[in-house]
N, C-alpha and C positions, 0 to 999 in steps of 0.2 A: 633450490628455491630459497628465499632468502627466509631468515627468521623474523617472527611476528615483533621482536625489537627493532629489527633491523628495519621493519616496515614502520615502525611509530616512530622511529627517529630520524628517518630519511626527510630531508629537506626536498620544495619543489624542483629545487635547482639541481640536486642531486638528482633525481630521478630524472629530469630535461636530460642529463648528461649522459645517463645509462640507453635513454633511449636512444640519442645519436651515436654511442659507440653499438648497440644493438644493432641498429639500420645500419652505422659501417659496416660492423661487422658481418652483417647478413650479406651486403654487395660483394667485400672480400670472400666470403663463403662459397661463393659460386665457380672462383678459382678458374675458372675457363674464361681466357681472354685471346687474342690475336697476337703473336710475338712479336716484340718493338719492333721488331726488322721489317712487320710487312705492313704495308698500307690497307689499311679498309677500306672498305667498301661495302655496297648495299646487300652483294649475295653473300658474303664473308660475315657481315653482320645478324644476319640473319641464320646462318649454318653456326655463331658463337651462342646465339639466342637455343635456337634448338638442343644442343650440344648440353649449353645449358639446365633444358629439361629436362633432358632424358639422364643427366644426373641426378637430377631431383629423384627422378623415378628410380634408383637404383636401392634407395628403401625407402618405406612405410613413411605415410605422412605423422600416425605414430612416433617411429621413432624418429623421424627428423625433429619433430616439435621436442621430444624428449632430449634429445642431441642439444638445441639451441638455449634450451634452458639451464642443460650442463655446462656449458661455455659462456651464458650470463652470470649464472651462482659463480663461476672460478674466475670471471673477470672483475666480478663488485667485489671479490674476496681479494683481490690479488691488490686491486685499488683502494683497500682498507686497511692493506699493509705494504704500502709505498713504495707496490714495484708494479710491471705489467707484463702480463699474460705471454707475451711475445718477445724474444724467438723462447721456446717452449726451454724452462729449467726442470731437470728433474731433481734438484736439491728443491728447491718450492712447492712443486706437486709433490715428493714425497710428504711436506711440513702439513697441504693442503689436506692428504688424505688422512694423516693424523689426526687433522682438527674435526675433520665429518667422525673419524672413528671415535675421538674421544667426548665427544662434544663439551668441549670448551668454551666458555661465552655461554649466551642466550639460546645457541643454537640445540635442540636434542643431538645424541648419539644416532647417529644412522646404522643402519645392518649394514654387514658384507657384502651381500647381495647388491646394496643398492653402491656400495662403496664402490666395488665392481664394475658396477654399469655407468656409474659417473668418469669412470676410468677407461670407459671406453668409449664412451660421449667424447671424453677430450680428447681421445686420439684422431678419430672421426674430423674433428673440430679442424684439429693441424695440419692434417692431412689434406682437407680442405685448402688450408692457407699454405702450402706448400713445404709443410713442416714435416717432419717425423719425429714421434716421440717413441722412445725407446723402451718399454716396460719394464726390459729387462735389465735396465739401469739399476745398480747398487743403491740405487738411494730412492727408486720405488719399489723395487724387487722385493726387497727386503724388508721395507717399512707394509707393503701390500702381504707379505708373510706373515708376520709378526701378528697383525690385524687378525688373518683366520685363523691362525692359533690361537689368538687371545679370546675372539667375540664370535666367530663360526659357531653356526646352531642348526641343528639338522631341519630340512628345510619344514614349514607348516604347510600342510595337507589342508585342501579343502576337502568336506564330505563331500563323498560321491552320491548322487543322485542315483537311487533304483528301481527297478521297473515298477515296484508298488507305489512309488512316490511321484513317478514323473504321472502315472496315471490320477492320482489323489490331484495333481497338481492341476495338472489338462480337465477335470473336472469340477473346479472352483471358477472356470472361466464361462460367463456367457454366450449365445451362439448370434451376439449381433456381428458386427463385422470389423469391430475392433476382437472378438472372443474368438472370430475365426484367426484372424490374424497371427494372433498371442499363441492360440492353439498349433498352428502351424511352423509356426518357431520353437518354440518347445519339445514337438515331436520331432522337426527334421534334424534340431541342433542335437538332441539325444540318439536320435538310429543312425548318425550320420557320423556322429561325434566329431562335432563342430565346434570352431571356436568363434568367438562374438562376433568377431571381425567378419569370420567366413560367411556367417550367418548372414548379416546386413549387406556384404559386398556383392553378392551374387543377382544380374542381371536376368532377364527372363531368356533371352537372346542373345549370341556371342556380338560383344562391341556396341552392345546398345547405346554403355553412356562409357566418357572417357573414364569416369572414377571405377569404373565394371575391376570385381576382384573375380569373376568368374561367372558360369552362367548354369542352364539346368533345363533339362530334355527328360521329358518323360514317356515312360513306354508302360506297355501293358501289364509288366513283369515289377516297374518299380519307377524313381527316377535316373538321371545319372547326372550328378554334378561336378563340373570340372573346374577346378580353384585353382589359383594364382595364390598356394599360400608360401609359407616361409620355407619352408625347404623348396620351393619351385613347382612347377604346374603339376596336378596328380586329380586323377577322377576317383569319386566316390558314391559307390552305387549302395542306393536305399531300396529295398525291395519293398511291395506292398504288404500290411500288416493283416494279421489274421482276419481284422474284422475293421468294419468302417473306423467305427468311436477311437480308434487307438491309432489307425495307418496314419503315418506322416505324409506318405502321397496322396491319399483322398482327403488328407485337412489341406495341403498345398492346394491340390485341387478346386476345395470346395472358396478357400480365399481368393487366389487367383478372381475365378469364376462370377463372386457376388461381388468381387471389388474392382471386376473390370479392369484387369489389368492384362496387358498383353506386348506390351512392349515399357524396356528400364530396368529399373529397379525391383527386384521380386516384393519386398517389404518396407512399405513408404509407411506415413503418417495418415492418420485418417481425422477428419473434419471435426469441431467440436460436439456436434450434435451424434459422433461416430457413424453417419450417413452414405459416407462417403469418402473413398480413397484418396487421396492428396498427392504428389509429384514428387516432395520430398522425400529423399532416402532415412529413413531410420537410424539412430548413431548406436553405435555398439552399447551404448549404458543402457538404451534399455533393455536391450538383452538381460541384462546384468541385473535393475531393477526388476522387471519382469518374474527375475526365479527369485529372489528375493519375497516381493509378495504374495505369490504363490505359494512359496513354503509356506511362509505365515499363515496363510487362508486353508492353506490344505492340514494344518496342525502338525506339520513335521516337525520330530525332536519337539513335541509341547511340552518334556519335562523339563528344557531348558530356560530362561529369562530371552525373554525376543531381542535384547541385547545381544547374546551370545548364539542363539539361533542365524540371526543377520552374517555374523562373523564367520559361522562353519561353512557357509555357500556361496559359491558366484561363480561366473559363467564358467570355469573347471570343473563345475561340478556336474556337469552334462557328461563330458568327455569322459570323467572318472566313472560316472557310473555304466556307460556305457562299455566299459574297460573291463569292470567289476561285476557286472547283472549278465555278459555273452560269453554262454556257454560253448564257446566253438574254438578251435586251438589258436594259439596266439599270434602265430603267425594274422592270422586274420585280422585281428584287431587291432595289430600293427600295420599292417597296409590302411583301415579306414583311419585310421588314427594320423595316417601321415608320418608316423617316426621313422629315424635310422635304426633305430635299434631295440633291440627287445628289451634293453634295461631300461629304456626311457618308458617301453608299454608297461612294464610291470612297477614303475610308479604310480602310473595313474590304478591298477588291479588294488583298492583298496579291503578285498578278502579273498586274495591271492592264496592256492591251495601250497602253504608252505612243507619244507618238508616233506614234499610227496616222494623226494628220491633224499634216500636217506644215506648221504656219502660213509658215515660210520661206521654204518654194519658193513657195507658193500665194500669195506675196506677191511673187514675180518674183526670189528670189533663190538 
């Protein structure tokens, strides 16, 4: 993203110009064309068109927006110092990533993390244009080393939400039909341990709508939800809770029900008067929003400044506490959780029983 200098001092004409190499570049992006050698035509045109989408679909509209912004930032960068983006140098991008790591100029120092992912936005980017960039080039390899040694930080933990909180939290909300709503996101993305995405994506019926990240069937026993998430298709069953006030199935339930919904979207927007359910799907922020204000209301961490309360939580903090509050072996909480591995379950375990095998002794000392 470009910096707030960068934006005061851009000219109209400068920006006219980012946006036509934007649109090129977005046409070129698409990389699927017909080989010079064959003649088109209407069903050929039509099978490049498609072709077309189904790349699209091959990631998150997420991170393609993210992708196209890393390939804008490196192309106004590359155009501000008198060369361009194409065919891919890694003596430039190596110079590129220095300049996010050190922040030089107006712009701040970026994290690792993000340094990272901008690093992998532009291979995405070339790849696309029928480039390949080589990471493991001497002159990013090593400038991309140098970086996590120098500015690497162990990564920051959202708090994990736990069962006495998300409860505090689910009873700050009213029981009109935005409170069911709210209610019902709260409780399924917590038992479910869900992420924002998954939460909002999920359709009532399989194929309802084409944006559908997945869908949700319920039985006597509980629901079962099947997602399209980031590791690939995986079901996630929520069983029903001890009592009405807390079950994530009987708040789904009870939403559903008063908001007349039965086919789409599980979690739309609802009318200003909150009357009445709307067609609209939900955006993942306010998921996000959502636990936010409810900490707040429910007096979570009150001996913090609500500045820094805001900061400890967001929508990881379902998943974590959900991680951290189930008492059942982990293997479990790795399958709802979706991970490959148990190192990744036991990051989100924020009061992980450490030490319970004590390799020391067990070693004769």
């Amino acid at each position: 993203m470009a910096s707030e200098t960068e934006k005061s001092t851009s000219t109209p004409s400068d920006e006219l110009d980012d946006a036509r190499i934007d649109d090129r570049d977005q046409e070129e992006s698409d990389g699927i064309t017909l080989p010079s050698h064959v003649a088109g035509s209407g069903t050929l045109d039509r099978l490049v068109d498609t072709a077309r989408d189904y790349a699209r679909a091959a990631a998150s509209d997420n991170t393609l927006t993210a992708y196209a912004k890393d390939w804008a930032h490196f192309a106004r960068w590359c155009r501000m110092k008198g060369t361009e983006p194409l065919p891919p140098s890694p003596e430039m991008i190596g110079l590129y990533l220095a300049d996010l790591a050190s922040g030089s100029g107006p712009s701040p120092a970026l994290s690792v993390r993000t340094i990272d992912r901008r690093l992998s936005g532009l291979a995405w980017n070339y790849a696309q244009r029928g480039f390949t960039l080589d990471r493991k080039n001497r002159h990013i390899a090593t400038v991309l080393a140098g970086i996590k040694r120098k500015h690497a930080r162990p990564p920051v933990q959202k708090e994990a939400i736990l069962a006495e909180d998300i409860l505090a939290m689910v009873a700050t909300l009213p029981f009109d039909l935005r409170g069911l709503r709210d209610r019902a996101i709260l409780l399924l993305g917590y038992a479910g341990g869900l992420r924002r995405s998954e939460i909002v994506s999920i359709d009532v019926h399989k194929d309802d709508t084409p944006d559908s990240g997945g869908w949700i069937e319920i039985f006597d026993q509980g629901a079962l939800l099947t997602l399209n998430a980031k590791t690939g298709w995986r079901e996630v069953e929520i069983g029903r809770g001890s009592k009405d006030q807390t079950c994530p199935v009987h708040a789904l339930e009870q939403w559903l029900h008063f908001a007349k919904i039965d086919f789409g979207p599980v979690f739309v927007g609802t009318s200003r008067d909150g009357k009445k359910a709307l067609e609209n799907r939900l955006n993942n922020k306010h998921v996000a929003r959502l636990i936010k204000r409810t900490v707040l209301d429910a007096g979570i961490r009150s001996d913090l400044p609500e500045k820094d309360r805001l900061a400890l939580f967001s929508g990881h903090s379902l998943r974590a506490g959900l991680a951290t509050s189930a008492e059942v072996d982990e293997r479990y909480v790795q399958k709802q959780l979706g991970h490959a591995s148990a190192e990744m379950t036991r990051r989100y375990q924020r009061r992980r029983d450490r030490f319970r095998v004590n390799l020391t002794k067990a070693a004769g000392l």
